[in-house]
C-alpha beads as a LAMMPS data file, in Angstrom:
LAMMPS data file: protein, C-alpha beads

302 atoms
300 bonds

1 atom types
1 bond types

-500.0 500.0 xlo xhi
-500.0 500.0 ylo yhi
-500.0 500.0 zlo zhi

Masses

1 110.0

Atoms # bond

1 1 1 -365.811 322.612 455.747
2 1 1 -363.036 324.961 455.625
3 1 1 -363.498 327.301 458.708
4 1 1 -364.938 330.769 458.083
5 1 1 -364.408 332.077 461.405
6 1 1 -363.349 335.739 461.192
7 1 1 -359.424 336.135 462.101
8 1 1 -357.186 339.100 462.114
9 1 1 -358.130 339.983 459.405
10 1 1 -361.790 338.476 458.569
11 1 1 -362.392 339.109 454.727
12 1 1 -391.693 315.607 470.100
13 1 1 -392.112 312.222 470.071
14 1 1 -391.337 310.064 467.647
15 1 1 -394.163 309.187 464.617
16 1 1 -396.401 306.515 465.102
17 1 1 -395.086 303.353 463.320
18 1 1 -396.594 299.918 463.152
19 1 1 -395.856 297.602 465.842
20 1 1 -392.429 296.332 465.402
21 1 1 -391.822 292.876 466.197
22 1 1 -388.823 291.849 468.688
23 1 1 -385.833 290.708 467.589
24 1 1 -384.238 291.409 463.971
25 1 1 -386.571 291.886 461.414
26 1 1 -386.830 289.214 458.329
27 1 1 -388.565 291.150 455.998
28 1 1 -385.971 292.387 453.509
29 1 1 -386.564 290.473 449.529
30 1 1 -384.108 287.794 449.185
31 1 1 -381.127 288.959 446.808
32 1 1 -380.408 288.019 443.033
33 1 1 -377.299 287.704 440.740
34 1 1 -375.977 290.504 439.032
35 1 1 -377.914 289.803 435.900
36 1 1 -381.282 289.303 437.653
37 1 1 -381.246 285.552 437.478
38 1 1 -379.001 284.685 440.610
39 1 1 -376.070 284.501 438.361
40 1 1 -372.679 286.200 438.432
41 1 1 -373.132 287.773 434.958
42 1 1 -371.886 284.816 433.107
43 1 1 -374.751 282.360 433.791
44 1 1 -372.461 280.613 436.175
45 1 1 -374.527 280.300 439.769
46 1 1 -372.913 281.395 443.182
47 1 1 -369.577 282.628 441.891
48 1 1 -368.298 286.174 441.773
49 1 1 -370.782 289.274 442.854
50 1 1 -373.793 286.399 442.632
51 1 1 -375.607 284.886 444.907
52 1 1 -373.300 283.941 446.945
53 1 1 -372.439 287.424 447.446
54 1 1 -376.059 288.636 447.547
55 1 1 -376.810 286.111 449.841
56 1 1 -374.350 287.341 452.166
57 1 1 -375.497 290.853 451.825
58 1 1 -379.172 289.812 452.722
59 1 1 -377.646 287.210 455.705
60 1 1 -376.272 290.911 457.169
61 1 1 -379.000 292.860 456.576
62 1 1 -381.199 290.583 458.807
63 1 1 -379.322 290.432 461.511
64 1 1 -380.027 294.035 461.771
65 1 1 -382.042 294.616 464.909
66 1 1 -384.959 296.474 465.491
67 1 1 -383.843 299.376 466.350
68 1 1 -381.210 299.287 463.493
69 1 1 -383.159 298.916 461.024
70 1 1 -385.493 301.546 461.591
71 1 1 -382.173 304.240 462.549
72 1 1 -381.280 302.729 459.355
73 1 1 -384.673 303.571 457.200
74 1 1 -384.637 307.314 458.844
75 1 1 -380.929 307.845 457.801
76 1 1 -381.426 306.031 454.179
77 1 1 -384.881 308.703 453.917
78 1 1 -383.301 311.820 455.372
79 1 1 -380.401 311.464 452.682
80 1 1 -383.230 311.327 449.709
81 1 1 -385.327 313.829 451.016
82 1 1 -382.152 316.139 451.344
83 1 1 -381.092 315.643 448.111
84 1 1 -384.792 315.982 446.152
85 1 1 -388.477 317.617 447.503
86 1 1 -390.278 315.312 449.441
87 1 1 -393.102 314.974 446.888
88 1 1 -390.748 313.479 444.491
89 1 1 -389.681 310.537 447.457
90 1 1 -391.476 307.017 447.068
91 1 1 -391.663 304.534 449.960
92 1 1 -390.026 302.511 447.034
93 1 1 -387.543 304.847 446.328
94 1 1 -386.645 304.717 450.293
95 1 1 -386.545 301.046 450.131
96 1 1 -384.465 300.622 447.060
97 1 1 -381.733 303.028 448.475
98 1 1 -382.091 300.933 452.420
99 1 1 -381.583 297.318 450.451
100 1 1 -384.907 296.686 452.146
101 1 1 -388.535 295.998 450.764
102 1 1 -391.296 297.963 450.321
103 1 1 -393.475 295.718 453.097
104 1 1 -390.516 296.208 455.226
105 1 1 -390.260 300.052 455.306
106 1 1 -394.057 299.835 456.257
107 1 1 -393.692 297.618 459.402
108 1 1 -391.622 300.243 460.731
109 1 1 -393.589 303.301 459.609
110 1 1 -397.366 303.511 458.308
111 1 1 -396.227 305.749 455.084
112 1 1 -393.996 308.154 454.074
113 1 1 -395.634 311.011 456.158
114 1 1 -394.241 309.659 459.286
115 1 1 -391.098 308.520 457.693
116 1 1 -390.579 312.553 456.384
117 1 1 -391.658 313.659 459.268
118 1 1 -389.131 311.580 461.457
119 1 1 -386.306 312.470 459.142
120 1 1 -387.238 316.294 459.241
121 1 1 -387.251 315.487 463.213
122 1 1 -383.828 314.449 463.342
123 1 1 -382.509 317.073 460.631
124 1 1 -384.036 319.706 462.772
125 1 1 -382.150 318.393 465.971
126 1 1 -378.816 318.784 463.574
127 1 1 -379.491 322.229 462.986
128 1 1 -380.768 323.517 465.987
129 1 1 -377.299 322.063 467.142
130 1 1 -375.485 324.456 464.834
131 1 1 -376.399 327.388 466.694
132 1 1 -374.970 326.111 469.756
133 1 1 -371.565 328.105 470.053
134 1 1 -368.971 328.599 473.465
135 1 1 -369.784 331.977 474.974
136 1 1 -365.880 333.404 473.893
137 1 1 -364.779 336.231 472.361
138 1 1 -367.185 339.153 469.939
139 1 1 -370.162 338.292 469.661
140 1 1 -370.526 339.254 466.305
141 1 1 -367.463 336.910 465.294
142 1 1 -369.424 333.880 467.718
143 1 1 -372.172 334.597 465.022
144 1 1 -370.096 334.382 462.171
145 1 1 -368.842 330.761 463.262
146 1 1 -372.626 329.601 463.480
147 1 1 -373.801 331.480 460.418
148 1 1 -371.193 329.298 458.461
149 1 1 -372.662 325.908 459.853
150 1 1 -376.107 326.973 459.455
151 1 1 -375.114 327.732 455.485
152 1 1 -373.475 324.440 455.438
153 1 1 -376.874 322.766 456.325
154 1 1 -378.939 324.547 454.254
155 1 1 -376.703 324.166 451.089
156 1 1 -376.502 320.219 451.891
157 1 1 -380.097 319.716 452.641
158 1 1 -381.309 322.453 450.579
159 1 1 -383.591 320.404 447.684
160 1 1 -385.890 318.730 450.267
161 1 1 -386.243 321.180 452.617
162 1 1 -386.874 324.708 450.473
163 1 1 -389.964 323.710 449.428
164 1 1 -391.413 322.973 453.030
165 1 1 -389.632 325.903 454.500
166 1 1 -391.590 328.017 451.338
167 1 1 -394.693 326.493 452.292
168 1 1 -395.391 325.010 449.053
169 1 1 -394.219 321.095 449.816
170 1 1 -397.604 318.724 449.571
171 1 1 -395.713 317.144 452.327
172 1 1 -396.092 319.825 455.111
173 1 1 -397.889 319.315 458.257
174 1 1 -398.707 320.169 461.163
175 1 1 -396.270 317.657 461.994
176 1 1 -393.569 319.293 460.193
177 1 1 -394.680 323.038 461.133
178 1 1 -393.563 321.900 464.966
179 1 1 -390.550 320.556 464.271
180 1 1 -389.440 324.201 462.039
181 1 1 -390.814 326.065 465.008
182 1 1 -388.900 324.116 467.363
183 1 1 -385.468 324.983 465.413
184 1 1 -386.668 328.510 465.196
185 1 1 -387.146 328.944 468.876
186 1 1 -383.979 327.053 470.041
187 1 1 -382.188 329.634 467.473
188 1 1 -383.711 332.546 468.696
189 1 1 -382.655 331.204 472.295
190 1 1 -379.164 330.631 471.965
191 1 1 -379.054 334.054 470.428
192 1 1 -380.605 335.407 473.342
193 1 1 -378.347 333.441 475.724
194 1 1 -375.108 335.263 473.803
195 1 1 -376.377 338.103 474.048
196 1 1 -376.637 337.680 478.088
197 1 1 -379.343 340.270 478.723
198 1 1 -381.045 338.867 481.980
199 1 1 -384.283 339.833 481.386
200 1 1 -384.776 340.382 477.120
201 1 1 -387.272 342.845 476.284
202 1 1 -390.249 342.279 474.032
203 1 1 -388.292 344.516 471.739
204 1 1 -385.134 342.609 471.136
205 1 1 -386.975 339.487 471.410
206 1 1 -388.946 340.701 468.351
207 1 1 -385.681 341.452 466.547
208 1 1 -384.153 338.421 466.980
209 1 1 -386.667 336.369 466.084
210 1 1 -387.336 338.484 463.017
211 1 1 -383.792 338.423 462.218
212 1 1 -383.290 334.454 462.120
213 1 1 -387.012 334.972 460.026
214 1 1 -384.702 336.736 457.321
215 1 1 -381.910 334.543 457.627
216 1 1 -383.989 331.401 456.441
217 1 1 -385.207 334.022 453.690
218 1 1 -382.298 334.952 452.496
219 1 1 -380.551 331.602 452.477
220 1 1 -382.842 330.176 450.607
221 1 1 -382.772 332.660 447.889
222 1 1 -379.441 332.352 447.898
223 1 1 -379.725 328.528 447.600
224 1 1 -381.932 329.457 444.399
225 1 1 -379.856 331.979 442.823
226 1 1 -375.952 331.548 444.117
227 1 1 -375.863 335.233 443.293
228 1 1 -373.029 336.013 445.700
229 1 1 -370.125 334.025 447.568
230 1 1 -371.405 331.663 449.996
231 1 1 -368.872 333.604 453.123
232 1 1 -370.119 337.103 451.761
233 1 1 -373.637 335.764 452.244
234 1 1 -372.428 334.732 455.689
235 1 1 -370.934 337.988 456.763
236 1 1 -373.664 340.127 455.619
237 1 1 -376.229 338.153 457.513
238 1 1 -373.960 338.723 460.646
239 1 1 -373.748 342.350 460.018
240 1 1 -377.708 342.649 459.509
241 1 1 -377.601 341.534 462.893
242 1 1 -375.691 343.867 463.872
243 1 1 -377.429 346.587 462.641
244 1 1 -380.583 345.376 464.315
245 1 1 -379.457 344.973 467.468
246 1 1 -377.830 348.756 467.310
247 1 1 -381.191 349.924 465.819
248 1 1 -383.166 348.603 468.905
249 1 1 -380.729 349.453 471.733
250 1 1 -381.222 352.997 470.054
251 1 1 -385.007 352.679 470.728
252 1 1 -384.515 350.949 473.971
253 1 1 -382.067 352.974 476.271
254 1 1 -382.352 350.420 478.897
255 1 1 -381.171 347.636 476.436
256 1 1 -378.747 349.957 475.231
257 1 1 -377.237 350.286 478.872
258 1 1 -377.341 346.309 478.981
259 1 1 -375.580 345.946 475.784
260 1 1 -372.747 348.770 476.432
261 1 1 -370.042 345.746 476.495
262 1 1 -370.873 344.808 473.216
263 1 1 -369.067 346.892 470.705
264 1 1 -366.389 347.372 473.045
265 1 1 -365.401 343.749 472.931
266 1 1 -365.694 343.826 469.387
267 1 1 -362.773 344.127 467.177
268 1 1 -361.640 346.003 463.899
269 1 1 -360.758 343.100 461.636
270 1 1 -364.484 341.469 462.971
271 1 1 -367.731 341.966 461.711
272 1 1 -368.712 344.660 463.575
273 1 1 -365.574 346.714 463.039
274 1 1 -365.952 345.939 459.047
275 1 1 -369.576 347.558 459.085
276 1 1 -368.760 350.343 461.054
277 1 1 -366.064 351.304 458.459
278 1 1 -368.391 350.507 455.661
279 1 1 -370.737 353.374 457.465
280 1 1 -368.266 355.739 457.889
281 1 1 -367.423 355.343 454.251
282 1 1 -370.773 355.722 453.443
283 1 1 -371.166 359.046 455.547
284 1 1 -368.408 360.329 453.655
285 1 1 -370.054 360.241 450.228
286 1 1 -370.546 364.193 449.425
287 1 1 -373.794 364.951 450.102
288 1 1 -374.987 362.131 451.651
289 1 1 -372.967 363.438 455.282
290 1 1 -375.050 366.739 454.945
291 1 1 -378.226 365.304 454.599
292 1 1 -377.356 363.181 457.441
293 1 1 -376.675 365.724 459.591
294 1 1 -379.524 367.894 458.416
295 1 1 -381.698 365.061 460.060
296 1 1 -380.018 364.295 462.988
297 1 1 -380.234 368.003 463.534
298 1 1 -383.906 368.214 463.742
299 1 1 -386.752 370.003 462.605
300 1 1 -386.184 373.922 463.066
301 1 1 -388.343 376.261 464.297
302 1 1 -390.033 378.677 462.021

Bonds

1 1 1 2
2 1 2 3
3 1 3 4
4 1 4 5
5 1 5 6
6 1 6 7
7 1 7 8
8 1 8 9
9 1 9 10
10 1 10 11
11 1 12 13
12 1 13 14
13 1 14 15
14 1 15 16
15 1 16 17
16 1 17 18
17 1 18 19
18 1 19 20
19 1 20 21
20 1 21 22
21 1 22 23
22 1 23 24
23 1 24 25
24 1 25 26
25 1 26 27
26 1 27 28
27 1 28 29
28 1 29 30
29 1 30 31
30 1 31 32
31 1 32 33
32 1 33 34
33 1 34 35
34 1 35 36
35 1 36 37
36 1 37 38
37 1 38 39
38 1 39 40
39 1 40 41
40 1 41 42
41 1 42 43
42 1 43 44
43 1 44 45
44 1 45 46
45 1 46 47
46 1 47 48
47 1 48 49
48 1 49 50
49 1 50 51
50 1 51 52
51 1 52 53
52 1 53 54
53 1 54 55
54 1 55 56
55 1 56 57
56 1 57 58
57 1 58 59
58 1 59 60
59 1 60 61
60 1 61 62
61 1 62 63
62 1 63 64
63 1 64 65
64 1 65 66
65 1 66 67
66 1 67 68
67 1 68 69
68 1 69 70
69 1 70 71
70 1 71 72
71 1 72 73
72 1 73 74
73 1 74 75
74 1 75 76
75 1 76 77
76 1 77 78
77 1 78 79
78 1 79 80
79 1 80 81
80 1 81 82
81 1 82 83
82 1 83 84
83 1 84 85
84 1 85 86
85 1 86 87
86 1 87 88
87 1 88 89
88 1 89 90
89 1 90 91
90 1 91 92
91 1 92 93
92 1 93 94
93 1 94 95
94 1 95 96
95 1 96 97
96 1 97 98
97 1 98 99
98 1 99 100
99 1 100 101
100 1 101 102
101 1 102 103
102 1 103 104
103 1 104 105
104 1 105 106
105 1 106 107
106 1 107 108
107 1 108 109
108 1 109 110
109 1 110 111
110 1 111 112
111 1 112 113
112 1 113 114
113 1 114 115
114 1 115 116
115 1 116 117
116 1 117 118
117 1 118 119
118 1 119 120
119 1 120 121
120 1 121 122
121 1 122 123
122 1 123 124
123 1 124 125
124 1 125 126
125 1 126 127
126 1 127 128
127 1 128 129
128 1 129 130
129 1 130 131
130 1 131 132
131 1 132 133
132 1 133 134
133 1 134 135
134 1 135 136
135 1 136 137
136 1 137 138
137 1 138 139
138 1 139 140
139 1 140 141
140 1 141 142
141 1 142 143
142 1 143 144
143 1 144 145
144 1 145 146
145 1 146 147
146 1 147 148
147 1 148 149
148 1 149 150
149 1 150 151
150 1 151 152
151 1 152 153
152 1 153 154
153 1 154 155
154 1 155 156
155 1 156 157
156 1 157 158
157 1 158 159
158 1 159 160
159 1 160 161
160 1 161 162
161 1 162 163
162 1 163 164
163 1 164 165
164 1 165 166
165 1 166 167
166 1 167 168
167 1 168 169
168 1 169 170
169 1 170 171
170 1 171 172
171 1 172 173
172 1 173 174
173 1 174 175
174 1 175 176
175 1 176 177
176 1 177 178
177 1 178 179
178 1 179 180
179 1 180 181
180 1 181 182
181 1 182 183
182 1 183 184
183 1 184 185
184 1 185 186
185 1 186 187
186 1 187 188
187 1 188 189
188 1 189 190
189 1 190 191
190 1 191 192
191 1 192 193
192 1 193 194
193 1 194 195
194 1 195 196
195 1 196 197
196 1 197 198
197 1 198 199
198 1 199 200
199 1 200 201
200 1 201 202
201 1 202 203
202 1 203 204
203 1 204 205
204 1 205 206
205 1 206 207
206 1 207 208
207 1 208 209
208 1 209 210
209 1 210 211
210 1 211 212
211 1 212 213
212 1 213 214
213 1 214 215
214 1 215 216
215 1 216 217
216 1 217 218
217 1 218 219
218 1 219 220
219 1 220 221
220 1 221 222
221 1 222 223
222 1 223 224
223 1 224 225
224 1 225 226
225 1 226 227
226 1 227 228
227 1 228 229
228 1 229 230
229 1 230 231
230 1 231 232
231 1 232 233
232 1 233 234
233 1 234 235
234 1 235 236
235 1 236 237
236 1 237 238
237 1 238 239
238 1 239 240
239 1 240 241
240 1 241 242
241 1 242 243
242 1 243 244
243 1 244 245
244 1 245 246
245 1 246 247
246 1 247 248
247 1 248 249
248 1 249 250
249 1 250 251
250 1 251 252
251 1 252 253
252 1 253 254
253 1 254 255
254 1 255 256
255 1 256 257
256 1 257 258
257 1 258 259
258 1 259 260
259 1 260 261
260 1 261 262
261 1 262 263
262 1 263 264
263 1 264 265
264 1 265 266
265 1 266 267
266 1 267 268
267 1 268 269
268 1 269 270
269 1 270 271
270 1 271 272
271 1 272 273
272 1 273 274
273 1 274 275
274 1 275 276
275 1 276 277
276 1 277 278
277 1 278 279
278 1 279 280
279 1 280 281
280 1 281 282
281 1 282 283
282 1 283 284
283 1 284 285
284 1 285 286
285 1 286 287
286 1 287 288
287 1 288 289
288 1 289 290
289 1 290 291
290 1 291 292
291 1 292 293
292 1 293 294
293 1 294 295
294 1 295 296
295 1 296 297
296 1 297 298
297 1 298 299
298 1 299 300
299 1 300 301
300 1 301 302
């Protein structure tokens, strides 16, 4: 994808699967002609994209090994289940799309549960990977960076993975609830580990955790409705965090001590320098800067 990174100026074990056999597995359907009778179209046999061809095709695919095959059935699912829910994914559907047979896709995996459940495994590994981001320069602009790859994932996956995250997929699990609260945590983790607070309070733990909760909200409303610019959507999820984080450290005045580098390593053409002007602006509005200050006055003594 085209970088979004803000610049001067910024706008478990595996599932159990049936006993696989050693070796390279033999149990793909032999291949036919292009017109379904082991002909090359023209009812001549073995010439052209015939058998010949087919044959070749089906030679390849059983040389694949074990291991192969099945890294092969997980990456053939994954794709399908990203591009449609997983209710509307067959076994056959999988097979068609691996060049493999339906008896085949079983000897590696006992049904499509464990096949969804593998892909979602190894989707969730991507992800979680997209928060990982070198601890250099503002924070907020470090955030910015991993808020575009985590948009990139959920716009490429976003079909097969909306409804589970929603809660309404038939194919949810308890399976499938681990491996979502496995990419939630490592999230929430590398968030903390940016942050570099040495001992997080129950506070800001609460407040990141609630603030990745609204990021998978709001991205997949977005994913539903496109209403706004996918990089707007980006750097308003940034700034929410923002806001949050300034919002605690006001409750916290320990945190806020621990977090005193943080908006002076920030920068005005950043995130954080955009919202605070967006504030100020706001402040500004007549009437709205007198009420303001009417409140932050306090109550008055009759």
């Amino acid at each position: 994808m085209a970088s979004r990174t803000p610049s001067a100026p910024i706008p478990s074990a595996p599932s159990p699967a049936a006993r696989p056999h050693r070796g390279t597995d033999k149990g793909a359907a032999p291949g036919k002609g292009t017109d379904g009778r082991g002909t090359d179209g023209r009812g001549t046999p073995g010439k052209g994209t015939g058998r010949a061809a087919d044959q070749g095709a089906e030679k390849q695919r059983r040389r694949l090994s074990v291991d192969e095959r099945r890294e092969q059935l997980i990456a053939v699912a994954l794709e399908l289940f990203s591009r449609r829910p997983p209710e509307e994914v067959s076994i056959d559907d999988i097979a068609a799309a691996a060049g493999a047979s339906r008896p085949l896709v079983y000897h590696y995996f006992p049904g499509k549960q464990a096949l969804y459940e593998e892909s979602l495994r190894r989707a969730g590994r991507e992800l979680a990977g997209r928060f990982e981001e070198p601890a250099e320069g503002p924070l907020s602009e470090r955030l910015y960076r991993v808020m575009g790859r985590y948009l990139d994932f959920v716009q490429s996956h976003g079909p097969g993975f909306a409804a589970l995250l929603r809660g309404g997929s038939v194919a949810a699990s308890a399976g499938t609830s681990a491996v979502i609260d496995e990419v939630r945590q490592a999230a929430a983790d590398q968030i903390l580990a940016h942050l570099a607070v040495p001992v997080p309070s129950p506070g800001l733990r609460l407040t990141v955790r609630a603030w990745i909760a609204n990021a998978e909200i709001t991205s997949l409303e977005w994913l539903a409705e496109r209403s706004v610019p996918l990089e707007e959507l980006q750097l308003h999820l940034v700034q929410e965090f923002v806001a949050a984080l300034t919002l605690t450290a006001a409750r916290e005045p320990a945190l806020a001590a621990e977090l005193a580098g943080f908006f002076a390593g920030e920068r005005p053409d950043g995130p954080t320098g955009l919202l605070v002007r967006d504030l100020a602006g706001l402040f500004a509005v007549p009437g709205i800067a007198d009420s303001l200050a009417a409140l932050a006055a306090g109550p008055t003594a009759d």
